[in-house]
C-alpha positions as CSV (number, residue, x, y, z in Angstrom):
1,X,16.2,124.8,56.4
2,X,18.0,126.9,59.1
3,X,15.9,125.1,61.8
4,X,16.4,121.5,60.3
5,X,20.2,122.7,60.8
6,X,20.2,123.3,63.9
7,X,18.5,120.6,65.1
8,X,21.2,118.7,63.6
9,X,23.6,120.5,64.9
10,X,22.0,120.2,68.4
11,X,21.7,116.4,67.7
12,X,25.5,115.7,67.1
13,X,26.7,117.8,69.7
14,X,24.5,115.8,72.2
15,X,26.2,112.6,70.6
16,X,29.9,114.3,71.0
17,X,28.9,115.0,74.9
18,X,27.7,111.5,75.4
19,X,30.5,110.3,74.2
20,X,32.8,112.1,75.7
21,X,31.1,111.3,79.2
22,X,30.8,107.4,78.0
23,X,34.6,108.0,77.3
24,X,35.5,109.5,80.6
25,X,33.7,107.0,82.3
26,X,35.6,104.1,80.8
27,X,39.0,106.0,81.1
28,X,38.1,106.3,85.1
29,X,37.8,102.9,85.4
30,X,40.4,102.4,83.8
31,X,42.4,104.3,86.0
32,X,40.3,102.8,89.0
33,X,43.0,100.8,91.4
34,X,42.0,97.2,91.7
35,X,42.1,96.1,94.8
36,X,43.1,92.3,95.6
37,X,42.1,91.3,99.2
38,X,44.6,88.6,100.5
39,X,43.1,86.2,103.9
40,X,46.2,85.3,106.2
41,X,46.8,84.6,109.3
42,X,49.8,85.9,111.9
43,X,52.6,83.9,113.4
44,X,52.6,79.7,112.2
45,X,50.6,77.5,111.3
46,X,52.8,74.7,112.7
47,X,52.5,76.6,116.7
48,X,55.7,77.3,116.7
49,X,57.4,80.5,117.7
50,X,58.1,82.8,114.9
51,X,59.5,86.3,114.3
52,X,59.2,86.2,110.4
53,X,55.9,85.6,109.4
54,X,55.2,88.2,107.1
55,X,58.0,88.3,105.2
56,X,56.9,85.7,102.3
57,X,53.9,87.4,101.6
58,X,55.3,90.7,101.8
59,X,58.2,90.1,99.5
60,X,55.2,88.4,97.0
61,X,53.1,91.3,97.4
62,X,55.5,93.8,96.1
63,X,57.1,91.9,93.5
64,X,53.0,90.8,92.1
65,X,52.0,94.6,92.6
66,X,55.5,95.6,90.3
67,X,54.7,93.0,87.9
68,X,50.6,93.9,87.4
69,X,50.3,97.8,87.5
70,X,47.3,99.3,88.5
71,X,46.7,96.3,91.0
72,X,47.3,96.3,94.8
73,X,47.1,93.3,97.1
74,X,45.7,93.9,101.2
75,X,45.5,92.2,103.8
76,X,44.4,92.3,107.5
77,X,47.8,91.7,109.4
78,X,47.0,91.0,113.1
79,X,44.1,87.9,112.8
80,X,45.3,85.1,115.3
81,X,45.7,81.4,113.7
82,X,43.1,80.8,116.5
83,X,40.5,83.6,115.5
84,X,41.3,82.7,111.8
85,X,38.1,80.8,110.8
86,X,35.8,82.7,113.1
87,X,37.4,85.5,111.3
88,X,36.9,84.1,107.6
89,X,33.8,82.9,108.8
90,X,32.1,86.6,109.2
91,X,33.3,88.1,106.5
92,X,32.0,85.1,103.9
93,X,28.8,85.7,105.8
94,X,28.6,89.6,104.8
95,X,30.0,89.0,101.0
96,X,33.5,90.3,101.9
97,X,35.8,87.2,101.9
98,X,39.0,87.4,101.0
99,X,39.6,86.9,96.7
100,X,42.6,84.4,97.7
101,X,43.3,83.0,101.3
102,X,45.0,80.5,103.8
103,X,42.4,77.2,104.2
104,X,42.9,75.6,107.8
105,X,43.3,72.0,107.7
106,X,40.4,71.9,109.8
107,X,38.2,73.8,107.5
108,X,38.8,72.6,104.1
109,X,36.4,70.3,103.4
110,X,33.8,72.8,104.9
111,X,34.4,75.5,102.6
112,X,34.2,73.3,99.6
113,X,31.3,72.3,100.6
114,X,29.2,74.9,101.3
115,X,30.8,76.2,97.9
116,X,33.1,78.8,99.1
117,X,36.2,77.6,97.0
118,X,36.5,78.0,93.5
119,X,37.5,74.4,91.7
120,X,40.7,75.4,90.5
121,X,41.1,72.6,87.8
122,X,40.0,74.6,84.7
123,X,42.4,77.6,85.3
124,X,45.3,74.6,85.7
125,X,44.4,73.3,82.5
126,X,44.1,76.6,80.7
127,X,47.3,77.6,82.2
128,X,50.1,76.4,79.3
129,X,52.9,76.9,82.2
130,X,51.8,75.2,85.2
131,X,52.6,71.5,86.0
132,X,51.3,69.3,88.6
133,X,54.1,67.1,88.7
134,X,56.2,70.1,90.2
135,X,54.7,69.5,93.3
136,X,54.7,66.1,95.6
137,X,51.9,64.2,94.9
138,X,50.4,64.3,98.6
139,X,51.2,67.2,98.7
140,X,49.3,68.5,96.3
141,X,46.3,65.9,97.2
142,X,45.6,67.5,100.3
143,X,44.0,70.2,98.1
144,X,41.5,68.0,96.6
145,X,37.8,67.4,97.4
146,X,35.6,64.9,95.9
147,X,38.3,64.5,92.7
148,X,38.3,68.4,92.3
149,X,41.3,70.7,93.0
150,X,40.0,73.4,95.5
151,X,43.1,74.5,96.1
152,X,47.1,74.3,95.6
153,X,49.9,73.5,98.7
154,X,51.7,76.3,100.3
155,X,53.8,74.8,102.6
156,X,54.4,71.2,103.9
157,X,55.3,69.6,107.4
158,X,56.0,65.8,107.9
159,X,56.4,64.0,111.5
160,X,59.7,62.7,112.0
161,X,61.4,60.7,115.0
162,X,63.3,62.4,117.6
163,X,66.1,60.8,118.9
164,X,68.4,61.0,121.9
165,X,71.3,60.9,120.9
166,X,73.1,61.3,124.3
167,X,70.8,58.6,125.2
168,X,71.6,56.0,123.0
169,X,75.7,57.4,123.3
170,X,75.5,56.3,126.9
171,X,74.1,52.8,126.2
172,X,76.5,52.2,123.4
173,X,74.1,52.0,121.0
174,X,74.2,53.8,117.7
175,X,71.6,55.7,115.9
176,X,69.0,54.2,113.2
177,X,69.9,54.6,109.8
178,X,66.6,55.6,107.5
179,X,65.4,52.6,106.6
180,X,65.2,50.9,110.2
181,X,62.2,48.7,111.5
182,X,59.9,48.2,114.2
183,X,61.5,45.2,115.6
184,X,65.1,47.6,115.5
185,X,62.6,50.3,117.5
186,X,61.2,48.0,120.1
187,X,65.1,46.1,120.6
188,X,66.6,49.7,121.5
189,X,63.3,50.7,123.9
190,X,63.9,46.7,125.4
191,X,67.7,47.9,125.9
192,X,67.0,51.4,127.3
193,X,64.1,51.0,129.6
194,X,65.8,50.1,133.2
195,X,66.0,51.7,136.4
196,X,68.9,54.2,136.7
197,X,69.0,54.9,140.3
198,X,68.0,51.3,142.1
199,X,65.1,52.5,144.0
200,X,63.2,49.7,142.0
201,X,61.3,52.0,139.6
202,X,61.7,52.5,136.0
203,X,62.9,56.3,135.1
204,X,64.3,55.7,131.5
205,X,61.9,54.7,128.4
206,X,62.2,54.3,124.7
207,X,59.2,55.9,123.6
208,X,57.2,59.2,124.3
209,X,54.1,60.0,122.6
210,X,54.9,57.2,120.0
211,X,51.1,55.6,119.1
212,X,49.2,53.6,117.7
213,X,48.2,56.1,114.5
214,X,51.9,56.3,113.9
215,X,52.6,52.9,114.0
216,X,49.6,52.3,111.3
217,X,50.9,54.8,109.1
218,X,54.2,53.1,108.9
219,X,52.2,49.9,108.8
220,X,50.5,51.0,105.7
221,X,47.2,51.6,107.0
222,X,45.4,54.7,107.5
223,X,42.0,54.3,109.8
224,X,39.5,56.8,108.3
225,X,38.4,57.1,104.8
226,X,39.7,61.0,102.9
227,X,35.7,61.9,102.7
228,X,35.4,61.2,106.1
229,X,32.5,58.8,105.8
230,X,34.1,55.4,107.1
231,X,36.8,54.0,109.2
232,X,38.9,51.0,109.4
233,X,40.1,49.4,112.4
234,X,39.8,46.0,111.9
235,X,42.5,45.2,109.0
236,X,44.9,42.8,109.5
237,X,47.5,46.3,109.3
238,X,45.5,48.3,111.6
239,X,45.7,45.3,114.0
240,X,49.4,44.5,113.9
241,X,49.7,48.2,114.6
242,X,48.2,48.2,117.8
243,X,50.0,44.5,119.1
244,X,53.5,46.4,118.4
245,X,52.3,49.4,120.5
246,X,51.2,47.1,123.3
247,X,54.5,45.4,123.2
248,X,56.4,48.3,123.7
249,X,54.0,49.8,126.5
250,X,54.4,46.5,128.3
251,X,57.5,46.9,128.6
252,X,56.9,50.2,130.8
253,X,55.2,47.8,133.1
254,X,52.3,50.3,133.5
255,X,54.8,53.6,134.4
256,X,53.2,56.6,132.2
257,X,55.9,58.0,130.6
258,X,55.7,61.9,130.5
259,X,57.0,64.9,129.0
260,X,58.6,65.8,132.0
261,X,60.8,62.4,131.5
262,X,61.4,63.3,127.9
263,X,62.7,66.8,128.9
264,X,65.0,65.3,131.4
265,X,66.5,63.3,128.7
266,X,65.4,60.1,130.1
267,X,63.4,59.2,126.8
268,X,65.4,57.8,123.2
269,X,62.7,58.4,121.0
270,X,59.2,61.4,120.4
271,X,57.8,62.0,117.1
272,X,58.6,65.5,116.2
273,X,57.6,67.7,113.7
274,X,59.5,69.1,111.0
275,X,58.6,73.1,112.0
276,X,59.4,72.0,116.0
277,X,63.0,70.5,114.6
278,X,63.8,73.3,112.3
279,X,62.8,75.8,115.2
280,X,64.5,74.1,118.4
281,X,67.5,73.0,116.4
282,X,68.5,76.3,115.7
283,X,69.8,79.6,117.7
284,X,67.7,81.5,119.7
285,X,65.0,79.0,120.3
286,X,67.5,75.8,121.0
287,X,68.4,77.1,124.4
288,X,64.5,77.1,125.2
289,X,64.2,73.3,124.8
290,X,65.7,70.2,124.8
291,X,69.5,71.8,125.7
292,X,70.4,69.2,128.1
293,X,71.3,66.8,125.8
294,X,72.4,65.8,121.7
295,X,69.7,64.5,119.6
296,X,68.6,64.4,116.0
297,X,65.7,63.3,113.9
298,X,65.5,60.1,111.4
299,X,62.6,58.6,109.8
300,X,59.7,56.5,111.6
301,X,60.9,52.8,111.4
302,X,58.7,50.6,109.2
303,X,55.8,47.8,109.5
304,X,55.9,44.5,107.8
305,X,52.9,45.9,105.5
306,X,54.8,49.7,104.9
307,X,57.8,51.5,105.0
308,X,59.3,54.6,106.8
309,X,56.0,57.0,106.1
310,X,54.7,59.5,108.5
311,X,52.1,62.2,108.7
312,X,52.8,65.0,106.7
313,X,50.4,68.3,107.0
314,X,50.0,71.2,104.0
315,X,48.8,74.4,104.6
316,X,46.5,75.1,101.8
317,X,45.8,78.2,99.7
318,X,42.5,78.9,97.5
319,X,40.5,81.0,95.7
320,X,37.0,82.9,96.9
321,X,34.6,81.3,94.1
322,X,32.5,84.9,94.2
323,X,36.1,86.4,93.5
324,X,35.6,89.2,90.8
325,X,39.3,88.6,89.2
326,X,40.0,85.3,89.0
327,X,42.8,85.4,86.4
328,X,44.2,87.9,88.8
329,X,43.4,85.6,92.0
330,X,44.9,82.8,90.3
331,X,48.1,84.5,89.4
332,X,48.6,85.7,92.7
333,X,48.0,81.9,94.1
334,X,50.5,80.6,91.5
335,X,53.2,83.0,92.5
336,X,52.8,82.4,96.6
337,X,52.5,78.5,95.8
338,X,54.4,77.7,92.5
339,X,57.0,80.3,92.0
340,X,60.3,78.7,93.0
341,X,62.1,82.0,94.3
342,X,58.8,82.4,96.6
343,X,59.1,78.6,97.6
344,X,62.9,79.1,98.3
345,X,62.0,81.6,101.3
346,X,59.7,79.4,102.9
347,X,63.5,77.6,103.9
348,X,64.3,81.3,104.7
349,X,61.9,82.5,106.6
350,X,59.0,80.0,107.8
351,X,59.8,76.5,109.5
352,X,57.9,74.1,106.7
353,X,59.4,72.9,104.0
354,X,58.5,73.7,100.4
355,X,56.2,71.8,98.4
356,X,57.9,71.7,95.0
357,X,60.3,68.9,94.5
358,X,62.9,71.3,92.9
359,X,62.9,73.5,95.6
360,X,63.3,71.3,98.1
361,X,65.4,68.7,97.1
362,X,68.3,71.5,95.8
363,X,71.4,72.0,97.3
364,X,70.7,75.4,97.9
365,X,67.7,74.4,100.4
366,X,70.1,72.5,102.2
367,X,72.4,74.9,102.2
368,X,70.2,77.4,103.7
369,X,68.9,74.7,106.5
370,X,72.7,74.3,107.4
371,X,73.3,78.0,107.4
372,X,71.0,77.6,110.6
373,X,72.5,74.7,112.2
374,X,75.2,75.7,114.8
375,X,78.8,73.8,114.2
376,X,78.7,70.1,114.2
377,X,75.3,69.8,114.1
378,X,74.4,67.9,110.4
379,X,70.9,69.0,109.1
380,X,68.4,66.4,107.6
381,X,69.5,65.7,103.8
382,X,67.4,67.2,101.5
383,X,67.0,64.1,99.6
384,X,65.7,62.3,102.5
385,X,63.6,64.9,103.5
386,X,62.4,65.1,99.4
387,X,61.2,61.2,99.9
388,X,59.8,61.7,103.0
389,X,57.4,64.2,101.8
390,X,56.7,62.8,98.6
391,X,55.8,59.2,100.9
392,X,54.1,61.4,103.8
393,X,50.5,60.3,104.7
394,X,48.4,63.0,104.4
395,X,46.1,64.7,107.6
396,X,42.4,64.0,106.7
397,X,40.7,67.2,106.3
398,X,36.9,66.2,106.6
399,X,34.8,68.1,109.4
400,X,34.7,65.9,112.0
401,X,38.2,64.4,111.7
402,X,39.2,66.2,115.3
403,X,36.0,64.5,117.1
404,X,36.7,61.3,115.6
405,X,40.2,60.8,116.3
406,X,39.6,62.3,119.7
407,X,37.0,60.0,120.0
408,X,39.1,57.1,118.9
409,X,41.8,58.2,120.8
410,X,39.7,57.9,124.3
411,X,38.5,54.6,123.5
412,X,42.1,53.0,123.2
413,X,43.3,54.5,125.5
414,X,41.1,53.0,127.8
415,X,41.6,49.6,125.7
416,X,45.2,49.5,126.3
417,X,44.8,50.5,130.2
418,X,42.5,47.6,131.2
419,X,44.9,44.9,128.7
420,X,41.2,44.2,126.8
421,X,41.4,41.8,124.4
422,X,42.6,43.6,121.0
423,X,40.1,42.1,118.3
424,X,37.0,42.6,120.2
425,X,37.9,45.7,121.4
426,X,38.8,47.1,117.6
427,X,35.2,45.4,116.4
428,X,33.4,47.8,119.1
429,X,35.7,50.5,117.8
430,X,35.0,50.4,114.3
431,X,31.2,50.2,115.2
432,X,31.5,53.4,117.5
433,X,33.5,55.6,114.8
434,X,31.4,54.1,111.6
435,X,27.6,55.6,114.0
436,X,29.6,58.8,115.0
437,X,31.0,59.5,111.0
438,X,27.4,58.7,109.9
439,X,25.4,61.4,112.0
């Protein structure tokens, strides 16, 4: 009787001490620190100069880390926009990419495919407070592959028109209001392009770095396909395009126009990016660059077939499929992309533009893009900017979009050199791209 006691004695303390050990275990991991890692890349993604690159994420960092206890976001601080994807690229090899990261234009449609991005549509639907609609439509397009959202918009970019206004001052002209056409474009390039100084050469132009690609967007035609599998060329839009171009080249009669003419302030009109505006309109960086002369942006003038649309580029944000916290992932890439106090400092601190309508259409954002302006300088209206964002034409993000348009790119160059006939030469074009996209 005394041994059967002891035995069960012996028998429940061993139960208490495994117990307590099972308990101690659980209560350390508890305790364990969860460690978010965070993929990001220094300076901006629009190569422009910046001094403030950090301070989004930062501020999101601290206020995610007050909000979810026990949880701490890092992130490797001095990887180069140019060493990003080599950078991503090793550590998804060894297992350790990042649980939420920025997605290069250039690589998006790689990583999705070789399954390194979580689809992200079944955390938006089991989400009860996030809505697409906050977001502009192409903006938050760019994010999808193959009708799956791989991930959400962080910031937006679209291409506007650059225009002398010192230029046009001098010819008594005035400058376009937004919803201005390509026969208003090439009449103020016919007026402008002369010879200043009488030694029988042309040194003032309409147009820098105006092309072809631009003038299809705002024709309504875009020449590759989103998956990257085909190409158009040969469209009645895509070929209109390309007359209006060599109209206004002709009237260059054959001069290259340069940036070196542009810089001189011999040039009315460049396409210009939203993050090169923002940054060269404003003090330190204005007395860098074009500080010889007045000028402002307006919107690209329209086709026959389209409207006042221009390329607009998103840098993207996703989620490591492998991640081990997704809730936590994806409430970390909902505060950096859909949290409007976040999306406010990308007026404050980055040169992009927001990609929530709210945000960006609001008096405050234009308040805060004014605040930067010096005196009598107007900044772009935020409800203009709102429609050209929500209208923007999206950059293609398949793999080989950089050879292809460079590709492209050659060939009409060449085309438009030699004066080749336009609808033959866009038939061997189309063939060209179509064998190259299908290797």
């Amino acid at each position: 009787m005394k041994k059967k006691r002891v035995i069960i004695v012996s028998s429940v303390l061993a139960a208490v001490v495994v117990l307590a050990a099972a308990l101690m275990l659980v209560h350390r991991r508890m305790d364990k620190e969860i460690v978010l890692e965070f993929g990001m890349f220094t300076g901006s993604n629009w190569d422009v100069e910046s001094s403030t690159s950090f301070v989004i994420i930062d501020k999101a960092v601290e206020r995610f880390e007050a909000e979810h206890p026990g949880v701490k976001i890092h992130y490797y601080s001095g990887v180069l926009k140019e060493d990003y994807s080599e950078w991503f690229s090793r550590k998804l090899l060894v297992g350790e990419a990042p649980d939420v990261f920025m997605v290069l234009s250039s690589d998006f449609n790689q990583l999705c495919s070789i399954g390194a991005m979580k689809n992200l549509d079944g955390l938006m639907k089991e989400d009860k407070d996030f809505q697409e609609e906050k977001f502009y439509s192409t903006a938050l397009e760019s994010g999808i592959y193959k009708n799956g959202q791989y991930a959400l918009p962080y910031e937006a970019v679209p291409t506007l028109i650059f225009v002398n206004k010192t230029l046009l001052n001098k010819e008594g002209l005035t400058i376009p209001d937004q919803d201005w056409t390509w026969e208003k474009l090439y009449k103020i390039c016919e007026a402008v392009t002369k010879d200043t100084d009488g030694d029988g050469k042309l040194d003032q132009f309409g147009t820098y770095n105006y092309g072809w690609l631009d003038a299809a967007y705002s024709n309504g035609v875009t020449p590759f396909a989103a998956d990257g599998k085909s190409c158009d060329f040969t469209n009645p839009g895509m070929k209109e395009a390309f007359r209006f171009i060599s109209r206004i080249n002709d009237l260059y009669e054959g001069r290259q126009v340069t940036m070196e003419d542009f810089n001189a302030g011999n040039v009315a009109f460049m396409p210009l990016t939203f993050a090169e505006y923002r940054t060269y309109k404003t003090y330190p960086y204005k007395i860098k660059k074009y500080r010889n002369f007045r000028w402002d942006c307006v919107t690209f003038p329209a086709g026959p077939q389209g409207g006042n649309l221009s390329e607009m580029d998103t840098l993207l944000m996703g989620i490591n499929k492998m991640t081990e916290h997704e809730q936590l992932a994806w409430e970390f890439l909902k505060l950096l992309t859909y949290d409007e106090e976040i999306q406010m400092d990308i007026f404050r601190y980055s040169q992009g533009a927001s990609v929530l309508k709210e945000v960006t259409s609001s008096d405050e954002a234009e308040a805060i893009l004014q605040a930067d302006m010096e005196d009598g300088e107007k900044v772009i209206d935020s409800k203009l900017l709102s429609r050209i964002l929500e209208d923007g034409k999206i950059v293609p993000k398949f793999k080989k979009y950089e050879q292809a348009l460079s590709l492209s790119e050659n060939m009409i160059s060449k085309m438009m050199e030699e004066d080749n006939d336009i609808e033959s030469s866009l038939k061997v074009l189309q063939k060209t791209i179509e064998a190259y996209l299908k290797q």
